[in-house]
KOLKOL-327486 format. One record per residue: residue number from 1; chain; y, z, x of N, C-alpha, C, CB in turn. Coordinates in Angstrom, 3 decimals, padded with zeros to 6 digits, m for minus. Glycine has a CB too. Example, Ala and Ser with C-alpha at 12.3 -4.5 7.8 and 13.67 -1.06 7.14 Angstrom:
% KOLKOL-327486
+-----+----+----------+----------+----------+----------+----------+----------+----------+----------+----------+----------+----------+----------+
:   i : ch :      nyy :      nzz :      nxx :     cayy :     cazz :     caxx :      cyy :      czz :      cxx :     cbyy :     cbzz :     cbxx :
+-----+----+----------+----------+----------+----------+----------+----------+----------+----------+----------+----------+----------+----------+
:   1 :  A : m005.690 :  007.800 :  013.190 : m004.500 :  007.800 :  012.300 : m003.300 :  007.800 :  013.200 : m004.473 :  009.046 :  011.308 :
:   2 :  A : m002.250 :  007.080 :  012.850 : m001.060 :  007.140 :  013.670 :  000.030 :  007.870 :  012.900 : m000.598 :  005.725 :  014.084 :
+-----+----+----------+----------+----------+----------+----------+----------+----------+----------+----------+----------+----------+----------+
% end
This chain:
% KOLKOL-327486
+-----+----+----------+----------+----------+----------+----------+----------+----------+----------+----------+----------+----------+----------+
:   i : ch :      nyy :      nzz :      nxx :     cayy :     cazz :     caxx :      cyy :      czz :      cxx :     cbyy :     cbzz :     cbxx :
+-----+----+----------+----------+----------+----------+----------+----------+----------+----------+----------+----------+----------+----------+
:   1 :  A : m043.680 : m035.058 :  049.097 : m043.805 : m036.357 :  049.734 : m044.881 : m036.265 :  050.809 : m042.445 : m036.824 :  050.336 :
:   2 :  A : m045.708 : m037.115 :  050.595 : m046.709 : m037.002 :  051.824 : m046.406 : m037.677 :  052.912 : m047.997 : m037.426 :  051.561 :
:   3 :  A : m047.292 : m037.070 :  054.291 : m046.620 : m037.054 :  055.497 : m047.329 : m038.428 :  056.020 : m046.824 : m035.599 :  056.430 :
:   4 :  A : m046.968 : m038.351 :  057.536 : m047.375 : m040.025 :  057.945 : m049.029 : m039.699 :  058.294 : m046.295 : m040.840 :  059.679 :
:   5 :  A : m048.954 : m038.237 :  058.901 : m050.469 : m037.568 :  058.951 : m051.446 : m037.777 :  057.935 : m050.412 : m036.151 :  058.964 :
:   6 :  A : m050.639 : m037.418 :  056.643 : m051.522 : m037.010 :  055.629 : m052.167 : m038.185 :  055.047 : m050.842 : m036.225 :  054.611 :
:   7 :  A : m050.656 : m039.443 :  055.036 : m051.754 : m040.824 :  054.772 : m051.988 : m041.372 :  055.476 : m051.600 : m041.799 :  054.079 :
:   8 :  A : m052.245 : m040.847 :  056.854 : m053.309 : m041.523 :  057.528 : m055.062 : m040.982 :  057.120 : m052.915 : m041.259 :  059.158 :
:   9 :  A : m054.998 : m039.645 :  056.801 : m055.995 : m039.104 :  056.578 : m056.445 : m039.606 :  055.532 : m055.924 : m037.975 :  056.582 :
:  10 :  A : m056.045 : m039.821 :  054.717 : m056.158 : m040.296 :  053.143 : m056.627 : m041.816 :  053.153 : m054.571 : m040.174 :  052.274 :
:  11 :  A : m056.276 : m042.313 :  054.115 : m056.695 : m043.837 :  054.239 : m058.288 : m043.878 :  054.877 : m055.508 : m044.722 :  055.369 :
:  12 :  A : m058.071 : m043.093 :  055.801 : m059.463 : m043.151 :  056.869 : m060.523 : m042.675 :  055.848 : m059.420 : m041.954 :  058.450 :
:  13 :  A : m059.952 : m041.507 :  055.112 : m061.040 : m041.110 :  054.348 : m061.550 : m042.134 :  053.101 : m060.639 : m039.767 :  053.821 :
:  14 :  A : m061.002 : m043.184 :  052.506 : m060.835 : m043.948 :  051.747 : m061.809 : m044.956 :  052.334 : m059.506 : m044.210 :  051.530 :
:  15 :  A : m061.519 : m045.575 :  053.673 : m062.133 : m046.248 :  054.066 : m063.765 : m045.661 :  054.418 : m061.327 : m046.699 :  054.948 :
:  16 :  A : m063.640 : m044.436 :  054.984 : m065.285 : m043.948 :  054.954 : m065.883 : m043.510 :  053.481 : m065.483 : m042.505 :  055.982 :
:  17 :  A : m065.099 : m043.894 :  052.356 : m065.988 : m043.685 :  051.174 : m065.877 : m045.128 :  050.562 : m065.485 : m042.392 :  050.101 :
:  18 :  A : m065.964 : m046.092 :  050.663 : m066.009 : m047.319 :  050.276 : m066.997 : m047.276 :  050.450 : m065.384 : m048.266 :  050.669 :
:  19 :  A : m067.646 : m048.210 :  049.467 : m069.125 : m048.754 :  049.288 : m069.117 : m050.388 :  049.724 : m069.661 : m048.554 :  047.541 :
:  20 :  A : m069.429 : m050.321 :  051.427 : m069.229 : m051.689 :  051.533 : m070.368 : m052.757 :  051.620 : m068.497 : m051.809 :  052.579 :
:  21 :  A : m071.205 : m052.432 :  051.331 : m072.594 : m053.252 :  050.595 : m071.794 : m053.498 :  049.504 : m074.231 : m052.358 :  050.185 :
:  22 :  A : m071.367 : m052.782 :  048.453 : m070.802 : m053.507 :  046.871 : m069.579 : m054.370 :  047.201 : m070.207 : m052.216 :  045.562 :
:  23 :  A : m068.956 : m053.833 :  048.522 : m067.842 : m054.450 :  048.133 : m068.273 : m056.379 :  048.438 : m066.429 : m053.656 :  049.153 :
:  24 :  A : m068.879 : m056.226 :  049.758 : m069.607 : m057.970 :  050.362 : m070.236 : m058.409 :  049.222 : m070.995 : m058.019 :  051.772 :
:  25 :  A : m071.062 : m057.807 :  048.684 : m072.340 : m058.478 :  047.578 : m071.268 : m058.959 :  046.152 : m073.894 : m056.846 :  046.944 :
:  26 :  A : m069.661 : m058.144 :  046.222 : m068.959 : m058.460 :  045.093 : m068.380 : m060.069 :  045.181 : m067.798 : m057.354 :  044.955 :
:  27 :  A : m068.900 : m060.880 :  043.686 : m068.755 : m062.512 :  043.893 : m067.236 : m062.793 :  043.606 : m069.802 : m063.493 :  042.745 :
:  28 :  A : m066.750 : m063.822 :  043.346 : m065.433 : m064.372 :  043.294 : m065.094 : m064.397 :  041.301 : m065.506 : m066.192 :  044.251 :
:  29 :  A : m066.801 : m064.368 :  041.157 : m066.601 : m064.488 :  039.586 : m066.606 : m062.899 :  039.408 : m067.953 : m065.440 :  038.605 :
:  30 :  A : m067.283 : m062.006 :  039.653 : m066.524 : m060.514 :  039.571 : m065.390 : m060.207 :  039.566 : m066.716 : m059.782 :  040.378 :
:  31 :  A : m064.757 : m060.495 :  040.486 : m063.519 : m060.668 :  041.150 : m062.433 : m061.246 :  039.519 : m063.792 : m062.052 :  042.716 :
:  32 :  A : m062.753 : m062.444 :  039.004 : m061.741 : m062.998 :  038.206 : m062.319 : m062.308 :  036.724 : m061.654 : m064.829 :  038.334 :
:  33 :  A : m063.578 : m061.728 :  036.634 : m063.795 : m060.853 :  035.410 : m063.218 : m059.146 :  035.545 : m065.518 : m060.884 :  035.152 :
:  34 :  A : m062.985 : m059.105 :  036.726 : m062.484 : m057.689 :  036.493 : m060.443 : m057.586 :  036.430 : m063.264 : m056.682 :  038.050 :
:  35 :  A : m060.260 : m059.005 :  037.301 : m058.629 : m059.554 :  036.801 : m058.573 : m059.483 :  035.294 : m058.237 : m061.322 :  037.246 :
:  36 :  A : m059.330 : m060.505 :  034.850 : m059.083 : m060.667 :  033.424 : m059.110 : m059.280 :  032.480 : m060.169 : m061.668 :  032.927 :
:  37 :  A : m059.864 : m058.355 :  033.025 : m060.302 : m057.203 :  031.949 : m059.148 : m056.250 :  032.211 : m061.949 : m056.407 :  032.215 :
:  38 :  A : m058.424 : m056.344 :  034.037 : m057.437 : m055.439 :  034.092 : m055.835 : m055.727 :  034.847 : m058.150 : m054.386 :  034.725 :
:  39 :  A : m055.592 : m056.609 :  034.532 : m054.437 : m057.841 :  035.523 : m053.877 : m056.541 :  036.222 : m052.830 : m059.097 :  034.431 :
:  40 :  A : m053.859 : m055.742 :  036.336 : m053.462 : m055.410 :  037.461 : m053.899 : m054.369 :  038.646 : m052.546 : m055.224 :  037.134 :
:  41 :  A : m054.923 : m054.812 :  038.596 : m056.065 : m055.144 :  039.646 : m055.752 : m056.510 :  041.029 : m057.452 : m055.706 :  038.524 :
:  42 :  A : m055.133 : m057.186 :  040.205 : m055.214 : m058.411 :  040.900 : m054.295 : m058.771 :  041.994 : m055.122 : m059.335 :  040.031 :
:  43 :  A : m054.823 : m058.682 :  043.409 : m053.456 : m058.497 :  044.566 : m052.977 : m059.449 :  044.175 : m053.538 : m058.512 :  046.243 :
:  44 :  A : m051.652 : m058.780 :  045.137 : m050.243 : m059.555 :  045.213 : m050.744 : m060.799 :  046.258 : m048.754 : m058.442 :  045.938 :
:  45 :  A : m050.331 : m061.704 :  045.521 : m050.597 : m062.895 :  046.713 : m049.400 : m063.518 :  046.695 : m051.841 : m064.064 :  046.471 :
:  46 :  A : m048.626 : m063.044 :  046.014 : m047.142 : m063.652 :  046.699 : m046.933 : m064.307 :  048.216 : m046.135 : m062.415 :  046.760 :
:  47 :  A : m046.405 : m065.002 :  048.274 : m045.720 : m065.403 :  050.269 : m044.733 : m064.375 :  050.292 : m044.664 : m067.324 :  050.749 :
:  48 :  A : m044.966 : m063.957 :  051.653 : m044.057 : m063.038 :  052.676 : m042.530 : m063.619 :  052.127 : m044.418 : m063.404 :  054.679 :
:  49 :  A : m041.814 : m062.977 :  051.815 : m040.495 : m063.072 :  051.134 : m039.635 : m062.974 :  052.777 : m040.158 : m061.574 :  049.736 :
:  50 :  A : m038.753 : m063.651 :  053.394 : m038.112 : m063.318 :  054.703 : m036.458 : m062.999 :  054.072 : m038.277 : m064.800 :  055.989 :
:  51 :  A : m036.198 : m061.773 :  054.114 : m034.982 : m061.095 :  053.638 : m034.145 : m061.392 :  054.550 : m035.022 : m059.670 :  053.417 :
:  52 :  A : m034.371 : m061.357 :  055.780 : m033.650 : m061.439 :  056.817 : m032.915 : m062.821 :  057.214 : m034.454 : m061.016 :  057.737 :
:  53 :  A : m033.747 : m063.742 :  057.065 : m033.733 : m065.269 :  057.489 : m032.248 : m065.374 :  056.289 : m035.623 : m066.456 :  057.058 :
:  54 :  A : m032.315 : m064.706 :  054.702 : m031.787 : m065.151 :  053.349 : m030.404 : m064.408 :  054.663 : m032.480 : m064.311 :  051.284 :
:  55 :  A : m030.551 : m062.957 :  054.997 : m029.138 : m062.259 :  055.463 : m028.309 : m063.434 :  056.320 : m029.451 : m060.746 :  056.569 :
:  56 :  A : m029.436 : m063.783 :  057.067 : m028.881 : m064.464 :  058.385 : m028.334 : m065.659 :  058.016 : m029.926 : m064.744 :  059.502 :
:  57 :  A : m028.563 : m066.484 :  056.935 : m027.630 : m067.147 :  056.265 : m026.475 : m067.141 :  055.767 : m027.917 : m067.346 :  055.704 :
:  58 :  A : m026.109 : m066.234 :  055.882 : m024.947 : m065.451 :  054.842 : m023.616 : m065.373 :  056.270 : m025.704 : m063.275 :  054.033 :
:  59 :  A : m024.521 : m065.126 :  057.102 : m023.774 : m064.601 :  058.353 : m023.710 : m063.383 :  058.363 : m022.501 : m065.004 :  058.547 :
:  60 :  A : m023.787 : m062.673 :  057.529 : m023.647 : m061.241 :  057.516 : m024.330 : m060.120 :  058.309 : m023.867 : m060.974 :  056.419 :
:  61 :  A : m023.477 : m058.922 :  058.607 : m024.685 : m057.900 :  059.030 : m025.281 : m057.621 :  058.338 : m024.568 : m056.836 :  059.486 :
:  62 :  A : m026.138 : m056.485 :  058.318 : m027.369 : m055.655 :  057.385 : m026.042 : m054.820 :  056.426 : m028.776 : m054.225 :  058.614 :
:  63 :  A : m025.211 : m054.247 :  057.240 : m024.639 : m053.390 :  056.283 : m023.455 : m054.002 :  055.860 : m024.403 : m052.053 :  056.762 :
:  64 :  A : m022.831 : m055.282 :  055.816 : m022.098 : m055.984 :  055.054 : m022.894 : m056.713 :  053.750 : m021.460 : m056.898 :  055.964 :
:  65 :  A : m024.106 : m057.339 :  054.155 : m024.672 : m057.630 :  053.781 : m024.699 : m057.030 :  052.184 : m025.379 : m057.601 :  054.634 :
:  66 :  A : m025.478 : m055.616 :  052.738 : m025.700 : m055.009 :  051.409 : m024.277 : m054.148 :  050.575 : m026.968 : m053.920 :  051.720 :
:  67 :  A : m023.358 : m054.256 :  051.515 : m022.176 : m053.822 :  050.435 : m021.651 : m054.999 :  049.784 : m020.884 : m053.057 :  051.118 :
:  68 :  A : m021.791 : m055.951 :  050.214 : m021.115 : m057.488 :  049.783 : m022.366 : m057.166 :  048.171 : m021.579 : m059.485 :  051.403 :
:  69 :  A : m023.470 : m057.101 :  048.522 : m024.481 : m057.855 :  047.215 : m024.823 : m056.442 :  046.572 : m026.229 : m058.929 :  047.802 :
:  70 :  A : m024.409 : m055.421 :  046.855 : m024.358 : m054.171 :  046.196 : m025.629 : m053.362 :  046.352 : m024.066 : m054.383 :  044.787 :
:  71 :  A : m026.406 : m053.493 :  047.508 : m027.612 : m053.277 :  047.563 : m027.708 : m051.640 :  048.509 : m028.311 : m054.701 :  048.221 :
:  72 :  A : m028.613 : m051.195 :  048.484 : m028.863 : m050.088 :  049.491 : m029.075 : m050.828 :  050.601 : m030.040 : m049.097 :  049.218 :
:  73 :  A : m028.328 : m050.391 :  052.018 : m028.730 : m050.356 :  052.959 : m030.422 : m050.085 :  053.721 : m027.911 : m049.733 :  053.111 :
:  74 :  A : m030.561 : m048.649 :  053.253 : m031.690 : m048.433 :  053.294 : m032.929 : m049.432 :  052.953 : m031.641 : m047.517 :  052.690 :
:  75 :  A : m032.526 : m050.157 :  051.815 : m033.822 : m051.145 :  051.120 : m033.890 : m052.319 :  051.712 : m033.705 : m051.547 :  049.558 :
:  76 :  A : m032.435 : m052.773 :  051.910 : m032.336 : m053.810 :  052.625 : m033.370 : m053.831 :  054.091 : m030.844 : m053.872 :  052.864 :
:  77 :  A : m032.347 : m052.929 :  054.714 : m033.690 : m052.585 :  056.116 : m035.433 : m052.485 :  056.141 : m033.433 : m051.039 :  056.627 :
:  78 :  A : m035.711 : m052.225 :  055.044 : m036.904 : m051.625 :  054.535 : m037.424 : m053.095 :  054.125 : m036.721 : m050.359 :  053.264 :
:  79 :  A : m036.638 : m053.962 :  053.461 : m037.468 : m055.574 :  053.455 : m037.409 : m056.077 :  054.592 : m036.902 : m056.769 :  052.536 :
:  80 :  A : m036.117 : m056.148 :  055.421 : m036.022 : m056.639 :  056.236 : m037.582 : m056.514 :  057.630 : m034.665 : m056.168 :  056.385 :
:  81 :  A : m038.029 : m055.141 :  057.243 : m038.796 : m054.845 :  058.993 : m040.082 : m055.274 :  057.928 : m038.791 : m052.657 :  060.149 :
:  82 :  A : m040.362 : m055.593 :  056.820 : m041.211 : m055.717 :  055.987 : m042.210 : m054.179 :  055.523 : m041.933 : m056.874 :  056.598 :
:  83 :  A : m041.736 : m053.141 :  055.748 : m042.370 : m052.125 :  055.023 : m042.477 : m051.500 :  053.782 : m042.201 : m051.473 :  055.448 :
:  84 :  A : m041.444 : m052.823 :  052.759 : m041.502 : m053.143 :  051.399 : m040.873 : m054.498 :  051.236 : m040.833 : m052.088 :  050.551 :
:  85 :  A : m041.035 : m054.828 :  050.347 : m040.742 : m056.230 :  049.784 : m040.083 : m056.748 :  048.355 : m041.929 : m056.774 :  049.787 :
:  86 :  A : m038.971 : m057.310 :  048.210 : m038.923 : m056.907 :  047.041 : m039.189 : m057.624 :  045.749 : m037.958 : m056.508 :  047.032 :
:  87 :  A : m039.183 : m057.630 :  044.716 : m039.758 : m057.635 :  043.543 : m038.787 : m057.939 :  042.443 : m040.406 : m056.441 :  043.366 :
:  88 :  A : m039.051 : m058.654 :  041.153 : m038.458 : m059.083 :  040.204 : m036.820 : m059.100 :  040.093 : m039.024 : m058.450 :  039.323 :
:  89 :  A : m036.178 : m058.535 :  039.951 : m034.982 : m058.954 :  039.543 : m034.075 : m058.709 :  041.238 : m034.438 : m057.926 :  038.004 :
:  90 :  A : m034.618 : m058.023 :  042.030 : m034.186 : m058.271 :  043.278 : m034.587 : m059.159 :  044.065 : m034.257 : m057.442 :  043.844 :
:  91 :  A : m035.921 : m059.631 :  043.723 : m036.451 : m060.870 :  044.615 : m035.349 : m062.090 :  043.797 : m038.574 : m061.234 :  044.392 :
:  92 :  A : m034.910 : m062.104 :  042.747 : m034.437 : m063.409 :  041.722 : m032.597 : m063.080 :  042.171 : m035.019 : m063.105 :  039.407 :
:  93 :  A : m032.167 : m062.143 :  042.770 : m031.582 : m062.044 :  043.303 : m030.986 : m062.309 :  044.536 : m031.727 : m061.608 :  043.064 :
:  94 :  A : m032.064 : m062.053 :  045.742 : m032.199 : m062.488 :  046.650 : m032.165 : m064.143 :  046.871 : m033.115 : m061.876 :  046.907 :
:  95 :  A : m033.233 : m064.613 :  046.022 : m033.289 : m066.170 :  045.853 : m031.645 : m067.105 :  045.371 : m034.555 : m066.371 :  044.494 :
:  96 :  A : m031.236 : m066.185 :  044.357 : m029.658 : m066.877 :  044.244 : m028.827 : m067.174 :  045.234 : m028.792 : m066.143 :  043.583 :
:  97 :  A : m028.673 : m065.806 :  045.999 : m027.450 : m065.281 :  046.808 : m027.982 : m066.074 :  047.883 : m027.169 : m063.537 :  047.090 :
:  98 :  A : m029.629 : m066.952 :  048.066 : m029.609 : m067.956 :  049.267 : m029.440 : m069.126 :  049.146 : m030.578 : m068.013 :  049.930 :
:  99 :  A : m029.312 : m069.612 :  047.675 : m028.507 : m070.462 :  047.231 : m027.162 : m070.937 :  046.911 : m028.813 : m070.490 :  046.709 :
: 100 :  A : m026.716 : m069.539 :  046.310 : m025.000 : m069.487 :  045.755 : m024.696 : m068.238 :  046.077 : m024.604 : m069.711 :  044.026 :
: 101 :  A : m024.691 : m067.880 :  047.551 : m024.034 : m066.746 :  047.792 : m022.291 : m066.607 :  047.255 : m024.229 : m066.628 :  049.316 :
: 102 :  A : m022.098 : m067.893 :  047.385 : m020.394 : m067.491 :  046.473 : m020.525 : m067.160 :  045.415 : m019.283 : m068.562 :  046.166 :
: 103 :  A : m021.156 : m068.297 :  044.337 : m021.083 : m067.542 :  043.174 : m021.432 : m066.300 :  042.818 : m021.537 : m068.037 :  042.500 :
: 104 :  A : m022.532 : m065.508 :  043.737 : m022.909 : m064.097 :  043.650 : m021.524 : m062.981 :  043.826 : m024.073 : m063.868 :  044.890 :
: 105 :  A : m021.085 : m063.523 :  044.824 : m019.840 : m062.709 :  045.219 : m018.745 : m062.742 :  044.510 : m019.396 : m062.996 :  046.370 :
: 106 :  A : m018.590 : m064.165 :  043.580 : m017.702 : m064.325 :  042.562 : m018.087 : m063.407 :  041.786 : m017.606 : m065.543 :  041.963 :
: 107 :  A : m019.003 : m063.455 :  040.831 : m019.871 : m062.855 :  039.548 : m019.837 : m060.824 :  039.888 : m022.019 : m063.758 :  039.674 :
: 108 :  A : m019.909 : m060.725 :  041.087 : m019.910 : m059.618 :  041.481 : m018.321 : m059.134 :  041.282 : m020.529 : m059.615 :  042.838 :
: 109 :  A : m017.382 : m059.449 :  042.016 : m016.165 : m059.200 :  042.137 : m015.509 : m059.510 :  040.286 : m015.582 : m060.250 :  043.521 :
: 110 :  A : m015.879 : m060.076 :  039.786 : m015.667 : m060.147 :  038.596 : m016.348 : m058.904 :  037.175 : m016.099 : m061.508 :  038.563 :
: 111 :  A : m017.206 : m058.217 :  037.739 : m018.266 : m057.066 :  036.994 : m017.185 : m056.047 :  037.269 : m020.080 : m056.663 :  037.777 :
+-----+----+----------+----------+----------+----------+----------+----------+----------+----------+----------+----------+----------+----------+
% end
């Protein structure tokens, strides 16, 4: 596992080998020909997902929270401070349980 040192080094060095003449001179139509040739290339432009705002609805703590919806603690926290975010069937998750947190808890208690 690399350290907080090591990707810092790894970044700085990243950033002093960028070619940033190519990157400015690169057009918007580059940009959607190199999407098309490799979709995933193409940032995340998702909106900031607020995990917390969904918890704080619930009433719940962080760690009721995630034993109620079966989640890691750990991950939870980890969306919550935003140093990940989450993604497909936990983001479609998330989105329910801020809608029908009962029925989640029903459907759950019923599995």
């Amino acid at each position: 596992m690399p350290t907080v040192q090591g990707s810092r080094e790894a970044a700085l060095r990243a950033l002093r080998e960028t070619d940033w003449a190519a990157f400015d001179a690169t057009t918007d139509e580059d940009i959607a020909r190199q999407i098309e040739e490799d979709p995933d290339v193409a940032p995340d432009m998702a909106l900031p997902f607020d995990v917390a705002a969904v918890r704080r609805r619930t009433g719940l703590s962080q760690a009721a929270f995630a034993e109620t919806f079966g989640l890691p603690l750990r991950t939870l926290q980890e969306w919550e401070r935003g140093a990940k975010m989450p993604s497909g069937p936990a983001k479609t998750l998330l989105l329910v349980i801020d809608k029908e947190p009962d029925a989640v808890k029903r459907a759950l208690k019923a599995a």
